[in-house]
Structure formats: C-alpha cells, structure tokens
C-alpha positions as a printed Julia matrix, in Angstrom:
365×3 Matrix{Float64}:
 51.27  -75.28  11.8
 48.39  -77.44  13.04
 45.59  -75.36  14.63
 45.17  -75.78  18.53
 42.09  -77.83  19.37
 39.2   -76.42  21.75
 36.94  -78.39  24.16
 34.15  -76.11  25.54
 32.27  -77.76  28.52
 28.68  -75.86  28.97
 27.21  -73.87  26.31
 25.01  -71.38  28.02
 24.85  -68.18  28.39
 28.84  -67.12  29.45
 29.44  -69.41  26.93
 27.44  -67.42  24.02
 27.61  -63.97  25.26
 31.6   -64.03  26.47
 33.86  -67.08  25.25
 32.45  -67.94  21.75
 32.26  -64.57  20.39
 35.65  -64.17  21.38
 37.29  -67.36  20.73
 35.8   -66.92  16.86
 38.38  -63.76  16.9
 41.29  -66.35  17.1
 39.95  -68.52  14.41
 43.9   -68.21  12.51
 45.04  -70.04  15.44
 42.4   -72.59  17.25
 39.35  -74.48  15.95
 36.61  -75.5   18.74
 36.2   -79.76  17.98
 34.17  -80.46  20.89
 31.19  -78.82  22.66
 29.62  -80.47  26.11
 26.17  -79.19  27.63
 24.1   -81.6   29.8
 21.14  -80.07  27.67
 22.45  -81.33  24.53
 20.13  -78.81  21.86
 22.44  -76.23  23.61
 25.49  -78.02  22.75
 24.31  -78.52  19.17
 23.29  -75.22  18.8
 27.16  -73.51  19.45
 28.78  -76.46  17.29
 26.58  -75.07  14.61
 27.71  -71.86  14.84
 31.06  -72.03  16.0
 32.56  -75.1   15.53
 34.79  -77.24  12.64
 32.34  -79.25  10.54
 32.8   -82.55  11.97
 32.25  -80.92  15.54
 31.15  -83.52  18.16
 28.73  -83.03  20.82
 28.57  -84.92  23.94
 26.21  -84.39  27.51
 28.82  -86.01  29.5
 32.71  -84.49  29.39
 34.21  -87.25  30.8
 33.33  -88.74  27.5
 34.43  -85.86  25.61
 38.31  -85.65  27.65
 38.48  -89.5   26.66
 37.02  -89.59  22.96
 39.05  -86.71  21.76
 42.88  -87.14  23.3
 43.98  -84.28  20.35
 42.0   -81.56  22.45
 44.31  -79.23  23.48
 42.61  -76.45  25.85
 39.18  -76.35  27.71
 36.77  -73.61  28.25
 34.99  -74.87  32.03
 31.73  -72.39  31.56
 29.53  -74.1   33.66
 28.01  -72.95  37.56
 30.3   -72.7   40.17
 30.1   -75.36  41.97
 30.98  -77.51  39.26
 34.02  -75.74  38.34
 36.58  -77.48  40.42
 35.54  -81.16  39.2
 35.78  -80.29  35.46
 38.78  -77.92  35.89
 40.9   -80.94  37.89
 39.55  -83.96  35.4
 40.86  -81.5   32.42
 44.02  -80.81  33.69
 44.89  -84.18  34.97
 44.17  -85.16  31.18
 46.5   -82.77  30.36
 44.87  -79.7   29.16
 44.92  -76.29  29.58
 42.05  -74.96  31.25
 40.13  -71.24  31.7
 37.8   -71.62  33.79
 35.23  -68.98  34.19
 34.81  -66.6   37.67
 34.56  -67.38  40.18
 37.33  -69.8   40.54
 35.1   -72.05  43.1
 32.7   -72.2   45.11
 34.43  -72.91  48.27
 38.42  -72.27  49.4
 38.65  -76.49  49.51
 37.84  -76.72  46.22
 39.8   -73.93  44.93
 42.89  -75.72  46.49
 41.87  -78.8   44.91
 42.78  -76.85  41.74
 45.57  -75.32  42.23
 46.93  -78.82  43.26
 45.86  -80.23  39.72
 47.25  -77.09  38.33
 50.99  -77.87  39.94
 50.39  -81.76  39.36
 49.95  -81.51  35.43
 51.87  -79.08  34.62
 49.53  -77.85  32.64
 47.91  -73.85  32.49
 44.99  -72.5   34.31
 43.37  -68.87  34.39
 40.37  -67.75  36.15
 38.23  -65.28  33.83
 38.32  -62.23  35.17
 37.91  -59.94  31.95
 37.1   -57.02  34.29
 40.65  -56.45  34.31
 41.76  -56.24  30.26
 39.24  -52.98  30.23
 41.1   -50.05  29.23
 40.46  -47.82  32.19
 41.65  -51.33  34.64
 44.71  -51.58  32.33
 45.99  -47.75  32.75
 45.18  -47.69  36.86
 47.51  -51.18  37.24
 50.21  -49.46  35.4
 49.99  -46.29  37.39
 49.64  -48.3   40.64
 52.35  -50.25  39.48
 54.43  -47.69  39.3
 53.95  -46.4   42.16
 52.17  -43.3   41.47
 49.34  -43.98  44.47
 52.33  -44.96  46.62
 51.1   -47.58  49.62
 47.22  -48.4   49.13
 46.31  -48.85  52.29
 42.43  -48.42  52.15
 40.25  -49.53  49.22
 36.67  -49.96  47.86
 35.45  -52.79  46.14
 32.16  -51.86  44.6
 29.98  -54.46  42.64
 26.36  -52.3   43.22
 23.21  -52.71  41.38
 19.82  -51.44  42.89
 17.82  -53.71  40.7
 19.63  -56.04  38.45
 18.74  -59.95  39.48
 19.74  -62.26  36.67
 16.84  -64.26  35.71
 18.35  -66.44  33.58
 20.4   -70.02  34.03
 20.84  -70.52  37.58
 21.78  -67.68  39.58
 19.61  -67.69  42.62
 19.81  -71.84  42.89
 22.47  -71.8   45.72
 23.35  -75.31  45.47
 24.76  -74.72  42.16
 25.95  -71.34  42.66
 27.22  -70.99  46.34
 25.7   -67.85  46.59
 24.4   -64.73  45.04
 25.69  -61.07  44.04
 28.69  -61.52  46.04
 30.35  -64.7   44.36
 28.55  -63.46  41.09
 29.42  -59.62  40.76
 31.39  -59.15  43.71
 34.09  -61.17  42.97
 35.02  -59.33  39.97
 35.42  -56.37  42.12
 37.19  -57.63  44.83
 39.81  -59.08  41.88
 40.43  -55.85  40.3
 40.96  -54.34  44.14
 43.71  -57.12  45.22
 45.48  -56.72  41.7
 45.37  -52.99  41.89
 47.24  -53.08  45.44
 49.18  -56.34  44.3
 47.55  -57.45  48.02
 47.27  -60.96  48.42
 47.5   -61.93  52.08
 44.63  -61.27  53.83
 44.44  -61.44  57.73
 40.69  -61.18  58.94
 36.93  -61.19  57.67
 33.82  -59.68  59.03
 30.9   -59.73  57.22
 27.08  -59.07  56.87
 24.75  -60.41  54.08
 20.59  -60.12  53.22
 17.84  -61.77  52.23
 15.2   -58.46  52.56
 14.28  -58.25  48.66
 14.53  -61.56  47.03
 12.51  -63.51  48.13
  9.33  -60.39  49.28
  9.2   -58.29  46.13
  6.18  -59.76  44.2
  6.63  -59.93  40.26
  4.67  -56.96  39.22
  6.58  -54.93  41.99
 10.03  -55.56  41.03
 11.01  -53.05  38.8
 14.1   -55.53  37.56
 16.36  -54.38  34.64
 16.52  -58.21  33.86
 12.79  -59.05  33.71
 10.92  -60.72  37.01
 12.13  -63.32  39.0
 10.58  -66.02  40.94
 10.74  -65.31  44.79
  9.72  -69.12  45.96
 12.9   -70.06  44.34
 15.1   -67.51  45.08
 17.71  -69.03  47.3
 20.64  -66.55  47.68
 21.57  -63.08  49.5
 20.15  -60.21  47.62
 22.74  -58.29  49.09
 26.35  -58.64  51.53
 29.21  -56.53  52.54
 32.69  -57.41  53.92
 35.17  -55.41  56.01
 38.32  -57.15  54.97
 41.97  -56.66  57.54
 45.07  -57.76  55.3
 48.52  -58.77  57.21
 49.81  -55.54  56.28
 47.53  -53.25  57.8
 45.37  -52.11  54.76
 41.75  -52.25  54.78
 39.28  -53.13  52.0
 35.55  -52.89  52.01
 33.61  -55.2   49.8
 29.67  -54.41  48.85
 28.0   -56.19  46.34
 23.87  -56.59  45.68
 21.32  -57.65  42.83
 18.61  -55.71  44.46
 19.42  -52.7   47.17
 17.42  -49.45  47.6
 20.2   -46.95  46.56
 20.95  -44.75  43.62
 24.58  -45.23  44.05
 25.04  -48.22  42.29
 28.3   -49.3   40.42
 29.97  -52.63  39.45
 33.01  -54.26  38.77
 34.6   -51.14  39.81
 36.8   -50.62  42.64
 38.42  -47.24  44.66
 41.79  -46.88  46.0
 43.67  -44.38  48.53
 46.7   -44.06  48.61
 50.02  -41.99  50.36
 50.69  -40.27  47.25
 47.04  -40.39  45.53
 43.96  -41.73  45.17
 41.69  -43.61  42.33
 38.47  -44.39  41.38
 36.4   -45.53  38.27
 32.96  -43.97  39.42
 33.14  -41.4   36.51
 35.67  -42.86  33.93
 39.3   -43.33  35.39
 39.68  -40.47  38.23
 42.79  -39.73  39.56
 43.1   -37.38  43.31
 45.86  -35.89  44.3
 47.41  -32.4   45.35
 49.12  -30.02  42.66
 51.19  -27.17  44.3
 49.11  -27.0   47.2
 45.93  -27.45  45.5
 43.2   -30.28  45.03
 43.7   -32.01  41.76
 41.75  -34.29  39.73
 42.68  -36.24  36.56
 40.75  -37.91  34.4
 42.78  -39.91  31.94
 41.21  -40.54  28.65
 40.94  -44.48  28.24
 39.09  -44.28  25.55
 41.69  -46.09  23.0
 41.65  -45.32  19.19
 41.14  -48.94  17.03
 44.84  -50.37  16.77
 46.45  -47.97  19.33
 47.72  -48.47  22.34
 48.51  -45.37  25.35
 51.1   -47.77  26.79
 53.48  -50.55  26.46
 51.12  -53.78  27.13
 47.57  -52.06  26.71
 45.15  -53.84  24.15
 42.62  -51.77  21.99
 40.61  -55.45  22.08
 37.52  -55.53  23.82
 38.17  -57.2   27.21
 36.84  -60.62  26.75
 38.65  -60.71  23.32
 42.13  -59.4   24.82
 41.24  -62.21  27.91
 41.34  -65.39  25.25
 44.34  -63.27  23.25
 46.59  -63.83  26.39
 45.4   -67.15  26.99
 46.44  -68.05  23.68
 49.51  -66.43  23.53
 50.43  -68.51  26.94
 49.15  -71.74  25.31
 51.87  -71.11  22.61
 54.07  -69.59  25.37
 54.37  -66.21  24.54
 53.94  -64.65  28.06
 51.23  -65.19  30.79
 47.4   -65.59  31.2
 45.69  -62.37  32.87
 44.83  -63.63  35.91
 47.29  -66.16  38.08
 45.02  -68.88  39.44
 46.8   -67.99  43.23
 45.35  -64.74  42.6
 42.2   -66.04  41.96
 42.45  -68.47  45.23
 42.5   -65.43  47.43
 39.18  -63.72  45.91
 37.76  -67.35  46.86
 38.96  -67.37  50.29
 37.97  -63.96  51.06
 34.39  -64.19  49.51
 34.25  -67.48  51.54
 35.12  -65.67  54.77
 32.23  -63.04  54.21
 29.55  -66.24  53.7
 30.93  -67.85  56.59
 31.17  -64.43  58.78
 27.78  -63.2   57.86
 26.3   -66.64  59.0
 27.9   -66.9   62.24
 28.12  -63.43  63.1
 31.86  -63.92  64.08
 35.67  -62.46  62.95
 36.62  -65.16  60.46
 40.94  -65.54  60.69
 42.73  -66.38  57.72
C-alpha cells in the first residue's frame, strides 16, 4: 500500500517540538512531501530532517495545496489567527486537516471551520494532546462511567507564576488573539468540558490583567523562559472566567504567564461530583467517602512500556498517541481525539471571557 502523503504548513516551534517528532513515529504509514513556512530557512530546515528526499518547500501554501494534488493530510501549525484560513483552504481541497489549539481565534472563525469541515467531507481535529496523557485517559473513563456521578462544579487550572513564552509570537495579539488564556488555558478548559462531557454553556463573566507584562523590567523578571520585552508585550498576563452551563453546573477558568502565587498548575483541571471528586494537583486524586470515612485514591498512571490499565489507554507519549488516532481515522479505523464541535465550545467560551473582561458585562451564549 502507497504511503499517505503529509503537507505541514509552518515549521516553528509546535511544529519541531510536538508534530514532527511524532509524525516520524508513523514513518510505516505516511511520508511528509511538503513543508510551508513564510520564513523559508525554517521550512528547509524540517524537510531536511524529516521529510522524503525530493521534499518541496514553498513560503506560500496556496501554492503548496495546488502544486501537490497527491497530498493527503495537513498539519495547520501556524498562530491562531491564521488557523481558520489555512484549515478551510485545506479542506475545501480536500484534505484532512489537524490543526493545532486553539481551534481559532474568534467563535466566527471557528464556525467558518466547522462549515468547511461538513462541506468537504473531509476530517478535522483540534490538538489537544493534554487529553491522551495517562492520568487524563484513566479520569475520562472513570467519569465516564459514572463513578463521580453528576459534575456539577469544576476547576479549570492552567497556572504559572512566571512562565511567559519568549519565543515565536506569543504576546503579538494580532496574531495570537490573546495571551495565557487562549494559549494555556484552553487546554484546561478542554480537558474540563470532556471530563463532564459538558458542552452547552449558558453564561460568561470574566476578568483579565495586564499588571506584570508589560512593568516587570528584564533583569527583574525572574522568567523560567528567559526575559521578555515589555514595549511589545501586547496580551493579558493573566484572566479568569466564572462559566454558568444550561444545566446548572459551574466551572471556573484561571489561566496566567506571570501571577504572584505559589499555587501554580497547568493543563490540569478539578472536578466535584455527587458521588466523588477529582483532581490532578498531585498525580490522579480521587475523593470520596469509604464506610463513613474520608477517602483518597491515588491511581497509579504511571503505565509500563507496551501495557495498557484499560481497554483504549495508550502507553504512547501524548503527542505520539494524538497523530496515532489521527492516523488511524485517516485510514478509518475509529475517531480523532478531539471532535472539532468540542473544540468550537472551548472557542466560544474563551471568547466570552475576552469579551466579558473588556466590557465588564454577563456575556449570554
């Protein structure tokens, strides 16, 4: 059988660090032929390293979707704002698309999308990797099975006290649409509304910052990421959201690059429950009551190589198990990870904290 063919448009540093690496795992099944970066060294660079020898590199993807018809599947790695345009030109050419997190920048152009999505016919998955880690994997099951019975009050936390990305373009809010929130937050808020299988949300309040960004002085940053520029930093440094959904249960959103707290977590989220509660704070921790006492579990989701604690778990790393069920749907053996109506929701709600937080007012969904 003929090997699918990959298109990767942008080649930075999601590109390198996530998709490559674990694209290069599924080498038996899928070549990369085509690599797009508007800074074309970049683009040269990954063809080099992961693509088939005659490889072609291109700045502009339009020219890429028309030059190589025997493409197959995109990879659309580039900043958000971008994502809808290349996601809906790649479908409508009849490809299937992942398209890194967030899904868009805005609701609009997240139903734009979906639209394509329906139109073509065609696949599209939203990389949330967050949820193929093994601790993410055994909480769905048990919520799934109804072992926290209704969550009706959850936690999305997405908390670092200083951890401002100083690479690419994460603080340009023209290209990004915002900061920690759309960047960090939305991973959290995705593994909350697939934990509680929640997707109708009612009302939005929200509050966001700018105290940190753009005052601390390099020198006085203390950064885990190295020092950033404050004349060009654009975005919240932090923002919260109090989130109502139509049936009643409550979810709080928090997400920051740069807060003054030591209780910082991320891409983690906590979940109560009638019949128990969860968080990942310390490994996977399960509350409850055992013959009328206070119980906690801690299930050990630390997977052998090769082994799996339940039907459907993957000993893969996450980004590697992520591409794995991409695959598998692009040869249609089962689903991608993430639905891209899913995905539309996480949009719409991180919208409705921007929008909330600007005006001050109860945003209605």
């Amino acid at each position: 059988m003929s090997k699918i063919k990959v298109g990767i448009i942008g080649c930075g540093g999601i590109a390198n660090g996530k998709h490559l690496p674990a694209l290069k795992t599924q080498f038996d099944r899928l070549e990369i032929v085509a690599f797009c970066d508007i800074i074309p060294e970049r683009a040269e660079k990954a063809a080099k390293e992961y693509g088939t020898p005659d490889a072609k590199v291109y700045t502009d993807y339009r020219e890429m979707l028309e030059k190589q018809p025997e493409i197959q599947t995109i990879h659309v790695l580039t900043p958000n704002v971008s994502h809808c345009q290349l996601t809906v030109d790649s479908l409508m050419a009849g490809k299937d698309v992942i398209c890194e997190k967030p899904m868009a920048a805005t609701p609009a152009d997240a139903q734009k999308m979906l639209d394509a999505q329906k139109k073509s016919g065609r696949i599209l998955t939203i990389g949330y990797q967050n949820r193929c880690r093994q601790d993410s994997l055994t909480l769905k099951a048990m919520c799934d099975n109804g072992d926290l019975g209704e969550i009706y009050y959850a936690k999305a936390h997405a908390i670092r006290r200083r951890g401002v990305p100083t690479w690419g373009v994460f603080p340009n809010k023209d290209l990004q649409g915002g900061g920690p929130l759309i960047d960090i937050g939305t991973h959290s808020l995705d593994l909350t509304l697939w934990m509680m299988n929640n997707y109708k949300p009612k009302t939005v309040m929200g509050a966001s910052f700018q105290k940190l960004g753009r005052v601390l002085q390099p020198g006085n940053q203390g950064n885990t990421m190295g020092v950033w520029d404050p004349e060009t930093y654009q975005v919240e440094d932090s923002a919260f959201g109090f989130v109502t959904m139509e049936n009643g249960a409550v979810i709080v959103v928090e997400a920051s690059w740069a807060l003054n707290t030591l209780d910082v977590s991320e891409a983690l989220t906590e979940l109560c429950g009638t019949k128990a509660g969860a968080d990942m704070k310390d490994g996977l921790r399960i509350n409850t009551v055992c013959y009328d006492k206070l119980t906690t579990i801690k299930p050990d989701c630390r997977t052998p190589k090769g082994v799996a604690f339940f039907d459907g778990a993957s000993a893969l790393p996450p980004e590697v198990y992520e591409c794995k069920r991409f695959y598998d749907a692009v040869e249609g053996k089962g689903e991608p990870v993430v639905k891209p109506e899913e995905a539309f929701v996480v949009t719409q709600i991180l919208d409705a904290i921007y929008r909330s937080a600007e005006t001050g007012k109860l945003i209605e969904l």
